[in-house]
N, C-alpha and C positions, 0 to 999 in steps of 0.2 A: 518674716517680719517679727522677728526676738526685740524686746527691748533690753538692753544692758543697764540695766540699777546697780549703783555703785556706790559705797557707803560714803558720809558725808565726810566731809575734810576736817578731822580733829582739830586742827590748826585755826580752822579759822570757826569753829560752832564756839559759841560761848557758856562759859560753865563748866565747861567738860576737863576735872583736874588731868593731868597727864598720867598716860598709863588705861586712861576708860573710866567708865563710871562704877563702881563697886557694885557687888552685888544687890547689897542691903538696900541701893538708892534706888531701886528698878522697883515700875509698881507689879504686882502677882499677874500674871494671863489671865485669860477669861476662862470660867469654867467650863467645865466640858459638859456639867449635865445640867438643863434648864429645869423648868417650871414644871413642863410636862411629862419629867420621867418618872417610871414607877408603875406599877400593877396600876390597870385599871379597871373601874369600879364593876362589876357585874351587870351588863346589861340583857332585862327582861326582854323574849317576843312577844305579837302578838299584839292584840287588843285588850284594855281593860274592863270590865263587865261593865259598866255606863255609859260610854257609845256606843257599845254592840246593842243593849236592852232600847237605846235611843232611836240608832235607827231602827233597829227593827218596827218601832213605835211606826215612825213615819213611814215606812213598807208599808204596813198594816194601814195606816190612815189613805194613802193613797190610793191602794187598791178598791178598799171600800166605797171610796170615793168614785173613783172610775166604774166600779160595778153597779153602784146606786145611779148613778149618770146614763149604764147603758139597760139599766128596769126602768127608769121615768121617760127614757124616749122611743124606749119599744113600745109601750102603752101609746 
């Protein structure tokens, strides 16, 4: 299931002096390299010290929490 593309009929496209269209009248291709090429940026792992010290916050509050919860109802 090939399709056959065949170039258009000079004769009858309009514009087209005889002989084809010059060089010079053809617009350039498309580039080959886009936007995103080129080294990219160094990327850090890991966590940054202000979430980690965050949670760790709420760790600590929770537990405390849950400990104090199971002294006041053993009493």
């Amino acid at each position: 299931m090939s399709a056959q593309y065949s170039d258009p009929d000079p004769h009858r496209t309009p514009d087209v002096p005889p002989g084809g269209v010059p060089p010079e009248e053809t617009p350039p291709g498309e580039g080959s390299t886009g936007a995103e090429t080129g080294p990219r940026d160094e990327q850090t792992r890991g966590w940054a010290t202000g979430p980690v010290v965050i949670l760790g916050i709420v760790v600590v509050l929770c537990a405390a929490f849950f400990i104090a919860y199971a002294v006041i109802v053993a009493l």
